[in-house]
C-alpha positions as CSV (number, residue, x, y, z in Angstrom):
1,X,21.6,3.7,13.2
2,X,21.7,7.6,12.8
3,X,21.6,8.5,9.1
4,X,25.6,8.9,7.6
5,X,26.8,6.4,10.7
6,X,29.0,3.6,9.0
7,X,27.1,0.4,8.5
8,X,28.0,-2.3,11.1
9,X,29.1,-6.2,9.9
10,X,27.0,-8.2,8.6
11,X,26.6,-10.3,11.4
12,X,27.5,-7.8,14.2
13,X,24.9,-9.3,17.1
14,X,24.1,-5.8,18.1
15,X,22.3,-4.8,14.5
16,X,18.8,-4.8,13.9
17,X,16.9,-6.0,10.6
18,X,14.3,-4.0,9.8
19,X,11.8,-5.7,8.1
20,X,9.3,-3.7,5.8
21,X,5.4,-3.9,6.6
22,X,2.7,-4.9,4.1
23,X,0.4,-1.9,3.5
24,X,-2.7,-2.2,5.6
25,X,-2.0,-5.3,7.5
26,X,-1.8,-5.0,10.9
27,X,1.6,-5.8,13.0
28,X,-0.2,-8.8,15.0
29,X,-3.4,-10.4,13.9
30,X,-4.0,-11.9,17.5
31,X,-5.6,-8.4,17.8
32,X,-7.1,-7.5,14.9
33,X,-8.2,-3.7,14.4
34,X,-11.3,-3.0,13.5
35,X,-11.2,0.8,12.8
36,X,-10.4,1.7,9.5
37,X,-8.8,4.9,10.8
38,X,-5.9,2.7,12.5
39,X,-4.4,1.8,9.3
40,X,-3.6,5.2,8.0
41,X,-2.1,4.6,4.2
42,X,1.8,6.0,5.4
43,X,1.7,2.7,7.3
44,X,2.8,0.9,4.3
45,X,6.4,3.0,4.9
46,X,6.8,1.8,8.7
47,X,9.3,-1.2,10.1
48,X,9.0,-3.7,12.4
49,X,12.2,-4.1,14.0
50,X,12.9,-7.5,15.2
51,X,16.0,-8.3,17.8
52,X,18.8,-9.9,16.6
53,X,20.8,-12.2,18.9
54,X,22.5,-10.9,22.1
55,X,25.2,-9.7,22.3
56,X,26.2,-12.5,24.5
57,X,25.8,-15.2,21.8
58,X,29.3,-17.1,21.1
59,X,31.0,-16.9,18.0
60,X,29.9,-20.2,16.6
61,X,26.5,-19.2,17.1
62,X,27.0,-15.9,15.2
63,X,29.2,-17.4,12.7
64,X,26.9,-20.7,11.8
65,X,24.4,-18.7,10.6
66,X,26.9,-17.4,7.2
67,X,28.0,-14.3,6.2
68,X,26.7,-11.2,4.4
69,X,22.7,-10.6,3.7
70,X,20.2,-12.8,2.0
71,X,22.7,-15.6,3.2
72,X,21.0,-18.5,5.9
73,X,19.5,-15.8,8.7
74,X,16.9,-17.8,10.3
75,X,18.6,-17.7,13.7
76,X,18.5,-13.7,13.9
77,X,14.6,-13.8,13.0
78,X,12.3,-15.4,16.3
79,X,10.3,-18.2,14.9
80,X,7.0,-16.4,14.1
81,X,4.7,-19.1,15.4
82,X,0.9,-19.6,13.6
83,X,-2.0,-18.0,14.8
84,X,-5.8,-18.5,14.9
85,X,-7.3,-15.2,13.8
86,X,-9.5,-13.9,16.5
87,X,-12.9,-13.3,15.5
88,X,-14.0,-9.4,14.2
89,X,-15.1,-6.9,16.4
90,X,-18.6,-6.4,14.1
91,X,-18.5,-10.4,13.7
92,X,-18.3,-10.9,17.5
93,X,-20.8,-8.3,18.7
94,X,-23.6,-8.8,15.7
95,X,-23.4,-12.5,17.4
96,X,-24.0,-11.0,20.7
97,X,-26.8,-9.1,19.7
98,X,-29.2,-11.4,18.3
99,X,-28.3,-12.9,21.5
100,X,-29.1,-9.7,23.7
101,X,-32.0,-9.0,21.8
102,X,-33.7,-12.3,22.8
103,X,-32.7,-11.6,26.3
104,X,-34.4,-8.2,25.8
105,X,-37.2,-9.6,24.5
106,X,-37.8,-12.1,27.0
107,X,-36.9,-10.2,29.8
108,X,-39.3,-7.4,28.7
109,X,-42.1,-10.2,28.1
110,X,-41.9,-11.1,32.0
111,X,-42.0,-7.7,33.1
112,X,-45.0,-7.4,31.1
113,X,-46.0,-10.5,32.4
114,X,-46.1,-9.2,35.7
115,X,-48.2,-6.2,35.1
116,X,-50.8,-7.8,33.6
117,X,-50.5,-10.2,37.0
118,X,-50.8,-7.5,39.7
119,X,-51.3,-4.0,38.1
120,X,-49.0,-0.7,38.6
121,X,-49.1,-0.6,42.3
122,X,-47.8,-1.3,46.2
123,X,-47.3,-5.3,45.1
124,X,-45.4,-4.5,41.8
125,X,-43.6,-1.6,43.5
126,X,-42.7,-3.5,46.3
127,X,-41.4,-6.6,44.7
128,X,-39.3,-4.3,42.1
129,X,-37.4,-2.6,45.0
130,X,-37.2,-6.2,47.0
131,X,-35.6,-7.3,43.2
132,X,-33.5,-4.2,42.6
133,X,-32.3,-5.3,45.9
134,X,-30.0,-8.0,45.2
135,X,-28.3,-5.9,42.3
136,X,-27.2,-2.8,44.8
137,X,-25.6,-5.7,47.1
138,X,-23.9,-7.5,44.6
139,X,-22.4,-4.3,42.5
140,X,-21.1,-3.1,46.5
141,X,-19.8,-6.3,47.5
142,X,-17.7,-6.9,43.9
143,X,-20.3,-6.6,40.9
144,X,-18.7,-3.5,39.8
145,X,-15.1,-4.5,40.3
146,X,-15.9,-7.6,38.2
147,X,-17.7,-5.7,35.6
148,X,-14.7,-3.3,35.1
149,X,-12.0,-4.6,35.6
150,X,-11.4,-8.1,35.4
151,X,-11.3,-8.5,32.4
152,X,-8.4,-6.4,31.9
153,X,-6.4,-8.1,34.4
154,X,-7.1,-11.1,33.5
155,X,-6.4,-10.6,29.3
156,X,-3.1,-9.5,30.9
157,X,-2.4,-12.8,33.3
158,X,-2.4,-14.5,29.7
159,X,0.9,-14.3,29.3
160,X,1.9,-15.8,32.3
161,X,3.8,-19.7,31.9
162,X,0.6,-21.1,33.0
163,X,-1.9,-19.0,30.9
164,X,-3.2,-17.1,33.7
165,X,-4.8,-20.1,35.2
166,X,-3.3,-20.3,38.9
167,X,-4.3,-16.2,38.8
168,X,-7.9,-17.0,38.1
169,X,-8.0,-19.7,40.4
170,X,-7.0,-17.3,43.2
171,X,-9.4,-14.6,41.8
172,X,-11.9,-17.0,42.0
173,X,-11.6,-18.4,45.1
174,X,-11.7,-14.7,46.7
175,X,-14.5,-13.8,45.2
176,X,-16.6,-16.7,45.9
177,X,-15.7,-16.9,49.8
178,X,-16.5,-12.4,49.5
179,X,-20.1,-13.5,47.9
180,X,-20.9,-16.3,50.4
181,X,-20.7,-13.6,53.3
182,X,-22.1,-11.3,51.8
183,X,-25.1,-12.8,50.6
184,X,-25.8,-14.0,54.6
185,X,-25.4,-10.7,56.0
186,X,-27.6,-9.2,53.3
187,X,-30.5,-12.0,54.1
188,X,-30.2,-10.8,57.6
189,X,-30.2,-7.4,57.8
190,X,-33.1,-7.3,55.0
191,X,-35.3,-5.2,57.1
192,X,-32.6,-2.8,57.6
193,X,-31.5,-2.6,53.6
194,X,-35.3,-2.3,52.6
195,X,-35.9,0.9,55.0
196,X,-33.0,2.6,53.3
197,X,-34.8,2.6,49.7
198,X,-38.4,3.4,51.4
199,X,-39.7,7.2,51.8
200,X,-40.9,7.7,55.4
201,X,-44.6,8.3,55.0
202,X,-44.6,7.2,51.6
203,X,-47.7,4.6,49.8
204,X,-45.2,1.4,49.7
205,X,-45.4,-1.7,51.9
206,X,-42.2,-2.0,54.3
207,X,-43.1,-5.3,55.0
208,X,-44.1,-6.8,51.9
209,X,-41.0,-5.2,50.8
210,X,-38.6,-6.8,53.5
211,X,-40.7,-10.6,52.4
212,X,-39.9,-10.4,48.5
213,X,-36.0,-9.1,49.9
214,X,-35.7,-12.2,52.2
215,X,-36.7,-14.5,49.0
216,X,-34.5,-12.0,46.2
217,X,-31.6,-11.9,48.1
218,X,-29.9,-15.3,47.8
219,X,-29.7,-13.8,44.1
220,X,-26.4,-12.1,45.2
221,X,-24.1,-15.0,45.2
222,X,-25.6,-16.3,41.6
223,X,-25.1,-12.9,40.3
224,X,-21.6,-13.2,41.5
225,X,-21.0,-16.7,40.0
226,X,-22.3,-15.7,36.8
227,X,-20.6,-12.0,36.1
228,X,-17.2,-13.9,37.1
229,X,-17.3,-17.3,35.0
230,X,-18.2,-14.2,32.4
231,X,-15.3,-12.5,32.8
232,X,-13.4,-15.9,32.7
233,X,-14.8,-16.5,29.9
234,X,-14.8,-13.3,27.5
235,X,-11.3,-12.7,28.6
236,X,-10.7,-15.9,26.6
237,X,-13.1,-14.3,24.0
238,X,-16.1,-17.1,24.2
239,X,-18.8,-14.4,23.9
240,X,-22.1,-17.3,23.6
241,X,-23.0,-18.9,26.4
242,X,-22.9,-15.2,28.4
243,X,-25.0,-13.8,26.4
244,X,-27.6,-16.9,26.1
245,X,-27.7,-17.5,29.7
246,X,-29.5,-14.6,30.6
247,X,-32.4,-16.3,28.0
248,X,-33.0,-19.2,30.1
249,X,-33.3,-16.7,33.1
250,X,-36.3,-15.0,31.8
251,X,-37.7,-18.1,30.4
252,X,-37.6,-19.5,34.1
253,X,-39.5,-16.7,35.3
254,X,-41.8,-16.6,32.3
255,X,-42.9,-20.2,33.5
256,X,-42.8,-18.8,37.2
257,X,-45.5,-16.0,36.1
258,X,-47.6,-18.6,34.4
259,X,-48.0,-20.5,37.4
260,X,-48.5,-17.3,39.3
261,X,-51.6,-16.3,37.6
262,X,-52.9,-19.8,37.6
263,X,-53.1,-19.6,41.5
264,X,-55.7,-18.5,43.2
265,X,-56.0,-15.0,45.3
266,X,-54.0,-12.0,45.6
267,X,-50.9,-11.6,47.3
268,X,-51.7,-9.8,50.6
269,X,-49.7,-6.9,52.1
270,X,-51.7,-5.8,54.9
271,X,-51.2,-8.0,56.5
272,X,-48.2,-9.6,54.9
273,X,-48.4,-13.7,55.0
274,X,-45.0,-15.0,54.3
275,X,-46.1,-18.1,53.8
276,X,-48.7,-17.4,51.2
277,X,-48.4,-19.6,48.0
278,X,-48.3,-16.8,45.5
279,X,-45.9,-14.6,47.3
280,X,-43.5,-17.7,47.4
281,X,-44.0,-19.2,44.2
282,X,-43.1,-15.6,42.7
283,X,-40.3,-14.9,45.0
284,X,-38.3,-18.7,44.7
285,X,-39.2,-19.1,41.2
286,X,-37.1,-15.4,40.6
287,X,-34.1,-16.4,42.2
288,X,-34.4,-19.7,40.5
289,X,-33.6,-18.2,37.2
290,X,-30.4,-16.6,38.4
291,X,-29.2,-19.6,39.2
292,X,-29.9,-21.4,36.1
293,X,-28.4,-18.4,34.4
294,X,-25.2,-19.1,36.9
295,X,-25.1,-22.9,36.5
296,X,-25.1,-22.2,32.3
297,X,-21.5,-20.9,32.4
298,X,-20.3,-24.1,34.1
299,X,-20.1,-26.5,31.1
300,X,-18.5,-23.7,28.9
301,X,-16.0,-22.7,30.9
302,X,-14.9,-26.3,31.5
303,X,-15.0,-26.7,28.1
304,X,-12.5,-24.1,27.5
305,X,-9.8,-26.3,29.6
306,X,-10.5,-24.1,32.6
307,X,-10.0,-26.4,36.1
308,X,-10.9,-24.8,39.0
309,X,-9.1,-25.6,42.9
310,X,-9.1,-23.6,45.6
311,X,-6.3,-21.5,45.6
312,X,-5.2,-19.1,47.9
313,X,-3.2,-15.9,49.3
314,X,-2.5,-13.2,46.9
315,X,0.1,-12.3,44.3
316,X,1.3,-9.1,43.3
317,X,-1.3,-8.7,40.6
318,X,-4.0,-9.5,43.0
319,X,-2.8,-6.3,45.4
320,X,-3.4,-4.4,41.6
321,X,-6.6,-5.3,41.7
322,X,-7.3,-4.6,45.5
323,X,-6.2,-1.2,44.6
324,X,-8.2,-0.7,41.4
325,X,-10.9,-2.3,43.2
326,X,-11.4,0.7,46.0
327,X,-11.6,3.1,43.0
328,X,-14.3,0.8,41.5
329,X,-16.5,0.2,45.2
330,X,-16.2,4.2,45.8
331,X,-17.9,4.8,42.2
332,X,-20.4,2.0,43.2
333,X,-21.4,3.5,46.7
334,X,-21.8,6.5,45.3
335,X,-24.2,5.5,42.3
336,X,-25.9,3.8,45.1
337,X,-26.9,6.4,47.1
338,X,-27.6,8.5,43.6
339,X,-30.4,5.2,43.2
340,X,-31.6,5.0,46.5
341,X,-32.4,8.8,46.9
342,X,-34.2,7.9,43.6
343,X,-36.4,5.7,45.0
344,X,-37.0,7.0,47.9
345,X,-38.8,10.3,46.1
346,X,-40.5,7.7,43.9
347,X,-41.6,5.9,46.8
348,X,-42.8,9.4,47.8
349,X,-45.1,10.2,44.9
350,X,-48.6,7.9,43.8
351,X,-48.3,4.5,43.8
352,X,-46.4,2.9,40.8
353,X,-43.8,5.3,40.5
354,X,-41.5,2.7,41.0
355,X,-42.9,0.1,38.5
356,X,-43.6,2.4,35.9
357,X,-39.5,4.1,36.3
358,X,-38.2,0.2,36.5
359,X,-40.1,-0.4,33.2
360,X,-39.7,2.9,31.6
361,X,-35.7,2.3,32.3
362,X,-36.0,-0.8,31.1
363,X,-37.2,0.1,27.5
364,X,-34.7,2.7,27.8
365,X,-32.1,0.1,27.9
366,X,-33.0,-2.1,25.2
367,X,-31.8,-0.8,22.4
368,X,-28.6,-0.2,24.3
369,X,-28.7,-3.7,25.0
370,X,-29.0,-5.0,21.8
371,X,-25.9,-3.0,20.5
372,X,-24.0,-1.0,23.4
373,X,-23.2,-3.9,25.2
374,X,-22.7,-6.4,22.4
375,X,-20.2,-3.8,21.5
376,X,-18.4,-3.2,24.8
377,X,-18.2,-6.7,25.3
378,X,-16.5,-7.5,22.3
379,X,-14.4,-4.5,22.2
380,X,-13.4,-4.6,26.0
381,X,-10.5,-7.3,25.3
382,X,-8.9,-5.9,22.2
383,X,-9.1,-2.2,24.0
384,X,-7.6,-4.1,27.2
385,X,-5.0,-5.4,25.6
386,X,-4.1,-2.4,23.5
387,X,-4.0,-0.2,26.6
388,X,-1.8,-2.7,28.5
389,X,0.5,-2.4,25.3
390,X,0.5,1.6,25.7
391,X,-0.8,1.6,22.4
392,X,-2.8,4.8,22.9
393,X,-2.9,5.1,19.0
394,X,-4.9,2.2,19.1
395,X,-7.2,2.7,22.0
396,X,-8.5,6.5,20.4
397,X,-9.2,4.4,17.6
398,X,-11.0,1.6,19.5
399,X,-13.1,4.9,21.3
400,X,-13.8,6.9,18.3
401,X,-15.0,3.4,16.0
402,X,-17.1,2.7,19.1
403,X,-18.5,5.9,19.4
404,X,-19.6,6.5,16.1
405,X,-21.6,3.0,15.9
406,X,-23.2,3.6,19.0
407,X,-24.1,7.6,17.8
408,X,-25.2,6.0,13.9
409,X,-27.1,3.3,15.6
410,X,-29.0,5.1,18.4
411,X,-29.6,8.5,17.5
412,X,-32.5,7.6,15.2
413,X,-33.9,5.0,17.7
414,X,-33.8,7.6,20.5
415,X,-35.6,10.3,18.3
416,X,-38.3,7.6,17.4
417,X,-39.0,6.7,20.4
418,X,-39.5,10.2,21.5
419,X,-42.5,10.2,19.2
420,X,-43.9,6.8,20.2
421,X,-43.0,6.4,23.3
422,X,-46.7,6.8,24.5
423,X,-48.0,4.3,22.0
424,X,-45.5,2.0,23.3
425,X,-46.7,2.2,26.9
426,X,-50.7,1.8,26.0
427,X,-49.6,-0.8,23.8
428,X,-47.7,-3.1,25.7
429,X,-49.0,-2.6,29.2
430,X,-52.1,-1.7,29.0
431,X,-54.9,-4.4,30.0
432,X,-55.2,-7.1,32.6
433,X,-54.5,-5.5,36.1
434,X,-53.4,-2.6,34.7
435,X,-55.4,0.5,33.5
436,X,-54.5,2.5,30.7
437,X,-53.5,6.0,32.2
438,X,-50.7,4.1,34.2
439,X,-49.6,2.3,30.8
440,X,-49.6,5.7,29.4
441,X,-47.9,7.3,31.8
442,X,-45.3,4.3,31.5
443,X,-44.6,5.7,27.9
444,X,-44.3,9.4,28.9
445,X,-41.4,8.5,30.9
446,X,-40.2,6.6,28.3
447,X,-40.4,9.2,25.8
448,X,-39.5,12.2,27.7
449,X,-35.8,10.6,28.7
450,X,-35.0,9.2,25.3
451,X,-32.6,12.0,24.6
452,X,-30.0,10.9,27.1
453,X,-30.1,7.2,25.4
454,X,-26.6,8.1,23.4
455,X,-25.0,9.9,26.3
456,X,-25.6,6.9,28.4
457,X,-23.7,4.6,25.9
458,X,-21.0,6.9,25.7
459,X,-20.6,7.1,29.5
460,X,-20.2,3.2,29.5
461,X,-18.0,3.3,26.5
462,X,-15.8,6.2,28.5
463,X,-15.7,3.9,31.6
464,X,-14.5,0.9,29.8
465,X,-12.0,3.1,28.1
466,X,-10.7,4.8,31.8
467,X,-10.7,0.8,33.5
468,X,-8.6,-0.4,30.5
469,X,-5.8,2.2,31.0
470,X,-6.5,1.0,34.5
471,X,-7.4,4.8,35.6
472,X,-10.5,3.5,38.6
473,X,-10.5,6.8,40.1
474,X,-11.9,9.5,37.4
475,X,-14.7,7.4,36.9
476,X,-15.4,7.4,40.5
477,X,-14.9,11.4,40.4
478,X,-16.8,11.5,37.1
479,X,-19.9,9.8,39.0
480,X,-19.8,12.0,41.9
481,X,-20.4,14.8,40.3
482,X,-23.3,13.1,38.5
483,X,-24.6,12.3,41.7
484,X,-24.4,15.4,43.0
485,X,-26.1,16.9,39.8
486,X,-29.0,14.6,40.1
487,X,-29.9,14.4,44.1
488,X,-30.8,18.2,43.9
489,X,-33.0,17.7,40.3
490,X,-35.0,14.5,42.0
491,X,-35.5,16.5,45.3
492,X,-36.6,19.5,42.8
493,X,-39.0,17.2,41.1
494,X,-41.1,16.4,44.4
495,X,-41.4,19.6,45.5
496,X,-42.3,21.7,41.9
497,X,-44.5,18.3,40.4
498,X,-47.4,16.4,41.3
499,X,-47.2,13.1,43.0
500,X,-48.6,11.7,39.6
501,X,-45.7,13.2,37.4
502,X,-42.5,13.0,39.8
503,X,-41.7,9.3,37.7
504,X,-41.4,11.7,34.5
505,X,-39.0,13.8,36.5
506,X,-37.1,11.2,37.5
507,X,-36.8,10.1,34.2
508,X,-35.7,13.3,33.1
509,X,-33.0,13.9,35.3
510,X,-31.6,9.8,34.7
511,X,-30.9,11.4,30.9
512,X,-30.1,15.0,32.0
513,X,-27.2,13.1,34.4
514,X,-25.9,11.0,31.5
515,X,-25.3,14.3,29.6
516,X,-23.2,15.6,31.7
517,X,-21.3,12.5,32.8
518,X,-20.8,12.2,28.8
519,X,-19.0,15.8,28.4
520,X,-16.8,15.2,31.2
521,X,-15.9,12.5,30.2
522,X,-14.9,13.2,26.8
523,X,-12.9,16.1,28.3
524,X,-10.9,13.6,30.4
525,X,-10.3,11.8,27.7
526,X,-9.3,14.4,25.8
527,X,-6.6,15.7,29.0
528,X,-5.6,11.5,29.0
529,X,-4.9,10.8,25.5
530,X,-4.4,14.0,23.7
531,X,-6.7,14.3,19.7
532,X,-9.9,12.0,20.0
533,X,-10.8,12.0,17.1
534,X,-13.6,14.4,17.8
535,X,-14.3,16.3,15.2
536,X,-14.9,12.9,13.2
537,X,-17.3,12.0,15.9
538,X,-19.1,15.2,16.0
539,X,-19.6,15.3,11.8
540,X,-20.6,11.9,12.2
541,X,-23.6,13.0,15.3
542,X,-24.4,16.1,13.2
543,X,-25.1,13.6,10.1
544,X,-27.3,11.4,12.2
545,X,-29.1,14.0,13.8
546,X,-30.3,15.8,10.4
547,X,-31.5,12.4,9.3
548,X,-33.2,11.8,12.6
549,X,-34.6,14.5,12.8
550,X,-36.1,13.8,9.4
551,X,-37.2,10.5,10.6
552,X,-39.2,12.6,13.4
553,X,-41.1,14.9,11.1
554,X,-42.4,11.6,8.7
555,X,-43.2,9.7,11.9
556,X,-45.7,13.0,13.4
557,X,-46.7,13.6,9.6
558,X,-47.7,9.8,9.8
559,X,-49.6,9.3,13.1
560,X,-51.7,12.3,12.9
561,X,-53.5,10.6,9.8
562,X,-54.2,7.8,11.7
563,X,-57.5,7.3,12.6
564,X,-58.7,6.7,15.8
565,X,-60.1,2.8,16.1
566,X,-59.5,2.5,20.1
567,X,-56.9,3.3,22.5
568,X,-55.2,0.2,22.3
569,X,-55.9,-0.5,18.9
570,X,-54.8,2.8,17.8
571,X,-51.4,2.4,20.2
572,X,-50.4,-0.7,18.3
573,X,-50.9,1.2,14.9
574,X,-49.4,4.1,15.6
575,X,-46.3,2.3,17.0
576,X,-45.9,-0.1,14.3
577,X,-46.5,2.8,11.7
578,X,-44.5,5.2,13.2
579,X,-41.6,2.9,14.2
580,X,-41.1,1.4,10.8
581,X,-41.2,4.4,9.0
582,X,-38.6,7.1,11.3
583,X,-36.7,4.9,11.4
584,X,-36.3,4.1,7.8
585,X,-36.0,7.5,6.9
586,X,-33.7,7.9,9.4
587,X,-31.5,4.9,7.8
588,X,-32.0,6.2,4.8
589,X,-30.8,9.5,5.0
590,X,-28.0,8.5,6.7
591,X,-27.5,5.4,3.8
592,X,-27.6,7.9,1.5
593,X,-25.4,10.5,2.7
594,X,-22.6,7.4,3.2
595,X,-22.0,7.3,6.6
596,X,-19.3,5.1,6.3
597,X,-20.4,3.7,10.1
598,X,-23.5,2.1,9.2
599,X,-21.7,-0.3,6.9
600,X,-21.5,-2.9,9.6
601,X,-25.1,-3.1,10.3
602,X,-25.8,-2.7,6.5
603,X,-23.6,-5.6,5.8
604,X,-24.9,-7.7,8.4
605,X,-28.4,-7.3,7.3
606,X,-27.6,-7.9,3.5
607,X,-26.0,-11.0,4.8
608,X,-29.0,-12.1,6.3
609,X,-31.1,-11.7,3.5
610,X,-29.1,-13.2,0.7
611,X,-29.1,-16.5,3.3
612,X,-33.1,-16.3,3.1
């Protein structure tokens, strides 16, 4: 009512009760917040305002309930029905991490695996481009669409009568038929996809390329299965068996490998014997552990009361996501043709560039593994359903907590691994079929992109952020301009750099990219949803760059008082030395200047240890 207006009856059905909130507790705990910035201390004077009954209601139903307040109200009041807390956001996502950091592990173990098999050359570089393979065609068929969005629409088709189910059916049944067809098209015109990715002229092997394709490429409809019994099942917040699967994956292909090198020979690529036993055993065992990762969802998901039937024609939602999902396949077929210019000017330069990028990128990932992703997973259905609310209070608060963590936790492993990033490449993949100046090459690249490790988090936080407030088309518009930022650089780099040094190029220009994807995104946001929260953000990545930065200067002062007792020797020490302490200077510094975002990992390992 405006303030002086007459009071209405007590029982007038058109009144509202206004019900005072408790300080600091949020206004639904389906959803609970996990910033501490969301609950600002004037909450504690807000109201909830609750609907009374219509205005339609008969008099005995008004009447019945007594007259005058703190009388018998109950019927004015909806029935406030119990709820099972959802789990944290830290709880959720430190889960997911041990979890990703196995996979990590694992995965990396294989890859090293494989080096130590067949070297830094044509056979590595040519089954890493027949592997890659199978990931372009799955992200342009529906990969990226799944990835993005999904999970959004489906958190929303929770509030259907049914749950969502008879949506997810339907969404399910599209998508399988869409991955069938595509996968038999992509086995047939393998020759044709390979020669896209290959430099005219260049030191791969077409047709050893085109054999490890024709094994890798069933992978796409696995891929499929598994990213959307994922999405099935983090919309319904079961976090485990997604991020476990991809263990068994690796350890499938661990055992592969091991039977690899047992065989006799050398896989042969000129000329190329499909039917050779090594070339087989490496290509089917590969594709095996997709599918085991796939199958892994199955039991989970019908666990959760989940029944799948065919179902289909499409509802009004599903046109939603047809329209969201053109947005999403534009912003994947241009990162594609960013990645196979990429390749092909790898492709280009010695042999190995490709191997030695694929690995390099993949130690670049890890530690985004371990915690971007554990966090955008977790985060992605709260910020979903927030942005669905039009809660946009709530969703800078869900961008700016994110961003923080990820700038606290990878700033000072991104400035470490600047320094070490050599040691790490003699270290790990130096030996068996490898030599040592291709391992240490390996590290260079490594250590020379490192700096663009935060701004790629932040362009996948962004892009989560954009597909929530179901916005598809400015990341699409973000990631041409990327693209067209990075084909000139990687062109640049094989004309100005030796064939032997393009990979480090490449490398640079990945991280150089992510930069500028990172700014304009932030100033999108900024145009979208007004204060971000920025200047929070920025104290909080000039904090953890001093201390990083501190971490860098002990971890040089270190290793150049390390004596020299062999190359690989020397790597190990060096990388165990100068790991451990940047980074707990780093830690430290920032510990002791109370960044209050490094209480979650703080707590989280003090939990650990008091269970020791």
């Amino acid at each position: 009512m405006p303030f002086g207006a007459p009071p209405l009856p007590p029982n007038d059905p058109d009144a509202t009760m206004f019900i005072p909130r408790i300080g600091g507790v949020p206004a639904s705990s389906k959803w609970p917040v996990a910033d501490p910035d969301s609950m600002r201390p004037y909450d504690s004077l807000a109201t909830r305002m609750l609907p009374r009954l219509p205005s339609s209601a008969s008099p005995a139903e008004i009447t019945s309930f007594g007259e005058g307040p703190g009388l018998d109200a109950t019927g004015f009041v909806p029935k406030v029905e119990p709820t099972t807390a959802e789990p944290s956001l830290a709880k959720s996502s430190g889960k997911m991490a041990i979890a990703s950091l196995v996979s990590r592990i694992t995965g990396f173990f294989w890859k090293i695996m494989l080096v130590w098999a067949v070297g830094v050359g044509v056979v590595n570089d040519s089954f890493n481009i027949g592997n890659t393979l199978p990931n372009q065609v799955f992200e342009l068929l529906i990969g990226g669409v799944l990835s993005s969005v999904v999970v959004p629409l489906l958190v929303r088709s929770q509030d259907d009568p049914d749950g969502g189910e008879a949506y997810t059916q339907r969404m399910l049944t599209v998508g399988l038929v869409l991955l069938l067809v595509g996968t038999v098209v992509a086995v047939i015109a393998a020759p044709e996809i390979t020669s896209l990715y290959l430099e005219h002229g260049g030191k791969a092997s077409p047709d050893l390329t085109t054999a490890f394709a024709r094994l890798l490429l069933p992978e796409i409809f696995f891929y499929g299965v598994f990213a959307l019994l994922s999405a099935i099942l983090n919309a319904k917040h079961i976090f485990g068996p997604t991020a476990w699967a991809p263990v068994m994956n690796n350890i499938v292909v661990i055992v592969t490998l091991a039977v690899f090198m047992l065989l006799p020979g050398e896989i042969s690529y000129d000329p190329v014997k499909m039917g050779q036993p090594k070339l087989l055993v490496l290509g089917i065992g590969v594709t095996m552990g997709i599918v085991v990762q796939a199958v892994m969802l199955v039991p989970p998901l019908l666990r959760s009361g989940f029944k799948f039937r065919w179902r289909w024609g499409l509802d009004s939602r599903m046109k939603e996501f047809g329209g969201l999902a053109l947005w999403i396949l534009g912003y994947v077929a241009v990162s594609q043709i960013g990645l196979t210019i990429n390749t092909r000017v790898l492709t280009g330069g010695d042999p190995g560039g490709v191997t030695i990028y694929s690995n390099a990128w993949l130690l670049f990932q890890l530690p985004y593994g371990v915690i971007g992703v554990s966090l955008l997973t977790a985060i992605m259905p709260r910020l979903s359903r927030n942005a669905a609310d039009g809660d946009t209070r709530k969703v800078v608060a869900d961008l700016s907590y994110a961003s923080r963590i990820s700038t606290v936790m990878l700033v000072p492993i991104a400035a470490v691994l600047s320094v070490i990033g050599s040691s790490i490449g003699v270290a790990l993949f130096s030996g068996g079929a490898n030599s040592g100046l291709q391992a240490q090459r390996l590290g260079e690249a490594l250590a020379i992109s490192a700096f663009g490790l935060l701004p790629y988090a932040l362009v996948m936080l962004q892009l989560r952020v954009f597909y929530a407030m179901k916005d598809a088309r400015t990341p699409t518009l973000i990631m041409i301009v990327m693209t067209v930022v990075k084909i000139p650089l990687l062109y640049l780099c094989s004309a100005l750099l030796s064939p032997q040094n393009i990979v480090l190029g490449a490398m640079m220009v990945n991280s150089l990219t992510f930069v500028v994807g990172a700014i304009m995104g932030q100033v999108w946001l900024w145009v979208s949803l007004g204060n971000l929260r920025s200047k929070r953000v920025l104290g909080v990545i000039l904090f953890t760059v001093v201390a990083s930065a501190l971490g860098v200067v002990a971890a040089v002062l270190l290793g150049s008082i390390v004596p020299d007792f062999g190359v690989r020797a020397t790597a190990w020490i060096k990388l165990i030395l100068q790991g451990f302490v940047g980074l707990a200077v780093s830690f430290g510094v920032l510990a002791a200047l109370k960044v209050e975002e490094l209480a979650p990992a703080t707590k989280r390992i003090t939990r650990l240890v008091k269970r020791r």
